[in-house]
C-alpha positions as CSV (number, residue, x, y, z in Angstrom):
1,X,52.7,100.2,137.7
2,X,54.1,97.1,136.5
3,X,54.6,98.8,132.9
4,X,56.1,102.0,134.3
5,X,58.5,103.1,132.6
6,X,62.1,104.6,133.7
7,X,62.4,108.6,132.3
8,X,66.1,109.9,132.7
9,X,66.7,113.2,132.9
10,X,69.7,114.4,130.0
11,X,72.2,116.0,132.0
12,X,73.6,118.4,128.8
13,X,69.8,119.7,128.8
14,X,68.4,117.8,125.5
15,X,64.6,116.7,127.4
16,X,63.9,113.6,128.8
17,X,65.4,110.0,127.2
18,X,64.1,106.5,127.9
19,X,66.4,104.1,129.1
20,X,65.7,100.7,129.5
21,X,66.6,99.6,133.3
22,X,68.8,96.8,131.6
23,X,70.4,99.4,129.2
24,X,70.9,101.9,131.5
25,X,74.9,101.7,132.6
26,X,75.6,100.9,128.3
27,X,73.6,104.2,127.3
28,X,75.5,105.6,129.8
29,X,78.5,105.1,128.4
30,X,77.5,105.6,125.5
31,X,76.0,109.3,125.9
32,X,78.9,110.1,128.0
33,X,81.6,109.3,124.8
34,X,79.3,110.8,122.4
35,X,79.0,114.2,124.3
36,X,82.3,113.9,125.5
37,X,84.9,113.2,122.8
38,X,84.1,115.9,120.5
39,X,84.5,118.6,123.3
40,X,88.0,116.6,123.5
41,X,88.7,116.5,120.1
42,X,88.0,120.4,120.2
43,X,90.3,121.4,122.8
44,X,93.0,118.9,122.6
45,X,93.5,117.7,119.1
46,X,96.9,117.1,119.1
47,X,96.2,114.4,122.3
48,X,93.5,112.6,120.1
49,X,96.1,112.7,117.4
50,X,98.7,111.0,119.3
51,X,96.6,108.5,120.9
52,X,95.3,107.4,117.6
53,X,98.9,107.4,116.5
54,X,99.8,105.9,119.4
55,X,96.8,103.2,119.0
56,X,98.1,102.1,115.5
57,X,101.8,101.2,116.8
58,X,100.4,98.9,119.1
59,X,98.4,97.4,117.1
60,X,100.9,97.1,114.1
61,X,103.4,95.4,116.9
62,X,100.7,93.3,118.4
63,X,99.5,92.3,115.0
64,X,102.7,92.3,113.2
65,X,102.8,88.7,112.1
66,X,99.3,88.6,111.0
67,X,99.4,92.4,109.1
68,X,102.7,91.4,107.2
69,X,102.4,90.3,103.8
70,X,105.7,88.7,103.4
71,X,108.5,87.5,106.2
72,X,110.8,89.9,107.3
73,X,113.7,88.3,106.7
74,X,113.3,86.7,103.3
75,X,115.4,87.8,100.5
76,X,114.3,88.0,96.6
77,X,117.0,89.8,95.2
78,X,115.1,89.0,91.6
79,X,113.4,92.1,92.9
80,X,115.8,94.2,94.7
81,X,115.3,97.8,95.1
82,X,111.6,97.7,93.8
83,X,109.9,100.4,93.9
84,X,106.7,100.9,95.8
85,X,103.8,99.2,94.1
86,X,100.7,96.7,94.2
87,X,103.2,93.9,95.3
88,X,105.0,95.5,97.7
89,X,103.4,98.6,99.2
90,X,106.6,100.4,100.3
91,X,108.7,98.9,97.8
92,X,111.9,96.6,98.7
93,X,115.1,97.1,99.6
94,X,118.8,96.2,98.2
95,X,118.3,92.3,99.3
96,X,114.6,92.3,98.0
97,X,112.8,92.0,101.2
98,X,109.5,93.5,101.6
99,X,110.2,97.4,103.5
100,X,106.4,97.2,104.7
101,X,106.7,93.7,106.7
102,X,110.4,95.1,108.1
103,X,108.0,98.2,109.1
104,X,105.5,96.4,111.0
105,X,108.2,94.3,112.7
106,X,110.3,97.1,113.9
107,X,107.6,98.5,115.7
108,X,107.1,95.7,117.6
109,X,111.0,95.8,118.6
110,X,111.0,100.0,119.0
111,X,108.0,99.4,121.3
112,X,109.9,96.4,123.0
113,X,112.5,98.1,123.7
114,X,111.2,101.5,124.7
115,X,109.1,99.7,127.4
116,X,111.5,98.1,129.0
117,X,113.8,100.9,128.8
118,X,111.4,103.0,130.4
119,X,110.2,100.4,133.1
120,X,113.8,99.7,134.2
121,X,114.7,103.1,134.8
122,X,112.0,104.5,136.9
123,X,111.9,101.6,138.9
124,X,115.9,101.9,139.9
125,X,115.1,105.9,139.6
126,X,112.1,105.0,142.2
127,X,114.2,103.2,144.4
128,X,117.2,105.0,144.2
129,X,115.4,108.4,144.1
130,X,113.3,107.6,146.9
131,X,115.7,106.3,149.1
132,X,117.5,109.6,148.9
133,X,114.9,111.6,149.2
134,X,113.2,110.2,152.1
135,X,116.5,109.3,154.4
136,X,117.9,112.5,153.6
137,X,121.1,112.7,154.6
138,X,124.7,110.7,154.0
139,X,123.1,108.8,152.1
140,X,121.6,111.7,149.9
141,X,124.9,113.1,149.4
142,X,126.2,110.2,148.3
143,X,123.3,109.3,146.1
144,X,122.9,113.0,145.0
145,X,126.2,114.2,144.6
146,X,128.5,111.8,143.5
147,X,126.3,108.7,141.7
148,X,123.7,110.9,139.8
149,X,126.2,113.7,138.8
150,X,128.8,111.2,138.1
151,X,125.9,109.3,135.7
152,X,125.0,112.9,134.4
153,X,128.4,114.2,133.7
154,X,128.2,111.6,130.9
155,X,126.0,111.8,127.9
156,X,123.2,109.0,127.7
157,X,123.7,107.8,124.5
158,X,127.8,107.9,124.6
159,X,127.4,105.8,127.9
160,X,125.0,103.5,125.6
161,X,127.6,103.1,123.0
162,X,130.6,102.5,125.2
163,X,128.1,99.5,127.0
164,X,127.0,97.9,123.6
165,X,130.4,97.8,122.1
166,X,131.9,96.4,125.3
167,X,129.3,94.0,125.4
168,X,128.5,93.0,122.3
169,X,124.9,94.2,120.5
170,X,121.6,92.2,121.5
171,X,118.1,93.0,122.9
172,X,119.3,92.7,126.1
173,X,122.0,94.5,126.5
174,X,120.5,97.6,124.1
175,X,117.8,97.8,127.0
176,X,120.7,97.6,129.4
177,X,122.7,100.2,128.3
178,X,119.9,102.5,127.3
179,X,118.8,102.1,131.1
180,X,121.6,103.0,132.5
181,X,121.7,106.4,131.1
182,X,118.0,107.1,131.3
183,X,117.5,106.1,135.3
184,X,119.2,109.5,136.6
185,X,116.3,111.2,135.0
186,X,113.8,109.5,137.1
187,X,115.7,109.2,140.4
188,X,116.2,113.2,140.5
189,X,113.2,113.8,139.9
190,X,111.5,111.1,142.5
191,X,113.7,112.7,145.1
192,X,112.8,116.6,144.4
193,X,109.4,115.0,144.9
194,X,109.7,113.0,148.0
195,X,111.5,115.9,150.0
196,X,108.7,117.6,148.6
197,X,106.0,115.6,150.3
198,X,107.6,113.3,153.4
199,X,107.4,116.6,155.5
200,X,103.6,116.4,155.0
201,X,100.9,116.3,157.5
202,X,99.6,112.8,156.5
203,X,103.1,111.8,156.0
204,X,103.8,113.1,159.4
205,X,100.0,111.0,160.8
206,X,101.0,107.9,159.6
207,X,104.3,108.2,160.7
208,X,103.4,108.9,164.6
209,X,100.7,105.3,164.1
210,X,103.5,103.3,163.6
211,X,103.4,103.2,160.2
212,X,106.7,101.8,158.6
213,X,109.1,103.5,156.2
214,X,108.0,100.9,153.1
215,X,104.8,101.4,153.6
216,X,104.3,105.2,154.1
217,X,106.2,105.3,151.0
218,X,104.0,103.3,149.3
219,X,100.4,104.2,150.5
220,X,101.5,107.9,151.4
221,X,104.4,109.3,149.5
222,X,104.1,107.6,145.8
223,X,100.5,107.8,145.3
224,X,101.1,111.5,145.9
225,X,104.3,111.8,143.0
226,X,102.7,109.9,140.6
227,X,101.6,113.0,138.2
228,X,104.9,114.4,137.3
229,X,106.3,110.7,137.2
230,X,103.8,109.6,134.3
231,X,104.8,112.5,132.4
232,X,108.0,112.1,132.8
233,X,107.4,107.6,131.8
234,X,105.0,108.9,128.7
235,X,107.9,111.2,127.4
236,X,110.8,109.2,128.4
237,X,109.1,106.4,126.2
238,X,110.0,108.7,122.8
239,X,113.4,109.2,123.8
240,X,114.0,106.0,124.2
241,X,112.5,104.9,120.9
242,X,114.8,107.5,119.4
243,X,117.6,105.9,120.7
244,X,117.1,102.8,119.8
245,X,117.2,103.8,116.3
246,X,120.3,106.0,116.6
247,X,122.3,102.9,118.5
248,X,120.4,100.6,115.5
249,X,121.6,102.9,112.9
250,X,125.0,102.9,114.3
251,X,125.3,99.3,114.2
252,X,125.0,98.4,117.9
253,X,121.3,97.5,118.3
254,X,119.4,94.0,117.6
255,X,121.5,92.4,115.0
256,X,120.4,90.7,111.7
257,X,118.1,89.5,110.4
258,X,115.8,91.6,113.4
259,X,113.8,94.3,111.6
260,X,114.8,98.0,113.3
261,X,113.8,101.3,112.1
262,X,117.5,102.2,112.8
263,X,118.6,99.4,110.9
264,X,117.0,100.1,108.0
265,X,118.0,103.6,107.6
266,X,121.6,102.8,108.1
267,X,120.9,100.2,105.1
268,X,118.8,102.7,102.7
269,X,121.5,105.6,103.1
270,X,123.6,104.3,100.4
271,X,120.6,104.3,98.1
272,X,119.0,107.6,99.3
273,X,119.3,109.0,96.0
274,X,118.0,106.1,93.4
275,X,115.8,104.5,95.7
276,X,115.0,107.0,98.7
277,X,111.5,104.9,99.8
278,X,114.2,102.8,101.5
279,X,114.5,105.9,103.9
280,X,111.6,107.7,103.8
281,X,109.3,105.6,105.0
282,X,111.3,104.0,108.4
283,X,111.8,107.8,109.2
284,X,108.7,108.7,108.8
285,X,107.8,105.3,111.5
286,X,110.2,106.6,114.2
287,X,109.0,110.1,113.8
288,X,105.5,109.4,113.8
289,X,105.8,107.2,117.2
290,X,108.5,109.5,118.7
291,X,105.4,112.7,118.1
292,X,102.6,110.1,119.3
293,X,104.6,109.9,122.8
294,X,105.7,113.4,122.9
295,X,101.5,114.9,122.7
296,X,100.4,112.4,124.6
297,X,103.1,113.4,127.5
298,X,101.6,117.2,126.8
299,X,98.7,115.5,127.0
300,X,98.5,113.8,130.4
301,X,101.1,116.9,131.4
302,X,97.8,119.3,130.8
303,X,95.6,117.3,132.3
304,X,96.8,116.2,135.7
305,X,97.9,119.6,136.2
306,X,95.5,121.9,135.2
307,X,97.8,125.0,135.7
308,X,99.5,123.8,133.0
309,X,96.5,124.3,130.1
310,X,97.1,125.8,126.9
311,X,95.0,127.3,124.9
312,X,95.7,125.1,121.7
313,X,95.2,122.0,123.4
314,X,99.0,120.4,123.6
């Protein structure tokens, strides 16, 4: 008996495996990836597609300094408008600094400030959102009616503009003034979901216990709106790298010398013509991270609600 060893049944019908006791969660793991990812992979391709995407900004911001050949900000104009080669993989650009390091950099500030963007907005959109939605109400006309379709009666990005130039560009106030714009989004769609749910039987339980307002909000209500809120965060997080290149472009993001995808278009237009890698490859940056966010929003979109599924995996 003391040499008995433990036989697991295969759940996907392959026989009988031996799995060490010691082994046992690992192979676990392990058979559950190997099983599972290629039935992902076949029914939602684009997801794995924009998570791998998605994987390789983060790691090119995270690892930025270490993955850069050359600083950022260092100028050779000995070798100015170099084409892309052994020395410099994407070339250089009219100052002679190298367009792959300013690459890696601006991810690290696109995914700076897209994060924080996104984080500031649905938390005042959670508050503000919630608040209105759960008081009902004055104060959901006033929140309703007159804040969020006075904030939606402007565009975004001309609101973004008129904050920047009145302040001055920075990190700070680009994350500022691309918040202010984006948090209507949010709020409406917290409070379409809290009037939704606060009329709810468990809602209604813990509210007869004695339960406070904070905290059947918190352990009732949000738990309970989270779905179409992470959809929302996961695709809110591409428009807002998308702005920050058009308000970079325009000439109101992160000064210089900060590496920004917008930046660098706005500086390779005047050479789209004799040296268009100056272009072509920070375009190609933003639009591969604003498509990473955009499946994986389809993504989390299909699978927290699966009336939602489409056949070709989006």
């Amino acid at each position: 008996m003391g040499n008995s060893r433990h036989i697991d049944p295969c759940p996907w019908g392959h026989g009988l495996i031996y799995v060490p006791p010691a082994k046992q969660p690992r192979m676990l793991l392990f058979t559950l990836a190997y099983h599972l990812f290629p039935r992902i992979v076949r029914r939602q391709p684009l997801a794995v597609f924009g998570m791998v995407l998605l994987i390789l900004f983060v790691a090119m911001a995270l690892l930025a300094p270490l993955l850069a050949p050359y600083n950022p900000a260092a100028i050779d104009l000995n070798h100015r408008l170099a084409a892309p080669g052994h020395s410099h993989w994407f070339g250089t650009d009219e100052l002679g600094r190298d367009i792959f390091s300013r690459t890696l950099y601006g991810a690290r500030l696109s995914l700076l400030v897209a994060t924080s963007v996104v984080g500031c907005s649905l938390l005042l959109g959670l508050v503000l959102g919630g608040l209105a939605g759960y008081y009902g109400g004055v104060l959901d006309t006033a929140l309703n009616v007159f804040v969020m379709s006075a904030f939606l009666a402007l565009p975004g990005i001309l609101l973004a503009i008129a904050f920047v130039a009145f302040l001055g560009p920075g990190l700070i106030n680009l994350i500022l003034a691309l918040s202010i714009g984006g948090w209507v989004g949010y709020a409406r769609l917290v409070r379409a979901q809290v009037l939704s749910v606060r009329e709810r039987e468990f809602v209604e339980a813990a509210r007869s216990l004695g339960a406070s307002d904070l905290r059947i909000f918190l352990r009732h209500i949000l738990p309970n709106i989270l779905q179409p809120i992470i959809v929302q965060s996961a695709i809110g997080m591409a428009g807002a790298v998308l702005a920050e290149a058009t308000l970079s472009f325009l000439g109101l993001g992160v000064p210089p010398p900060a590496a920004s995808w917008g930046a660098m278009l706005n500086d390779g237009r005047s050479h789209l013509f004799d040296a268009p890698h100056l272009v072509v490859f920070p375009a190609i940056a933003v639009m591969l991270c604003v498509l990473s966010f955009n499946f994986l929003g389809d993504a989390l979109r299909d699978y927290l609600d699966p009336r939602t599924q489409m056949s070709v995996g989006l």
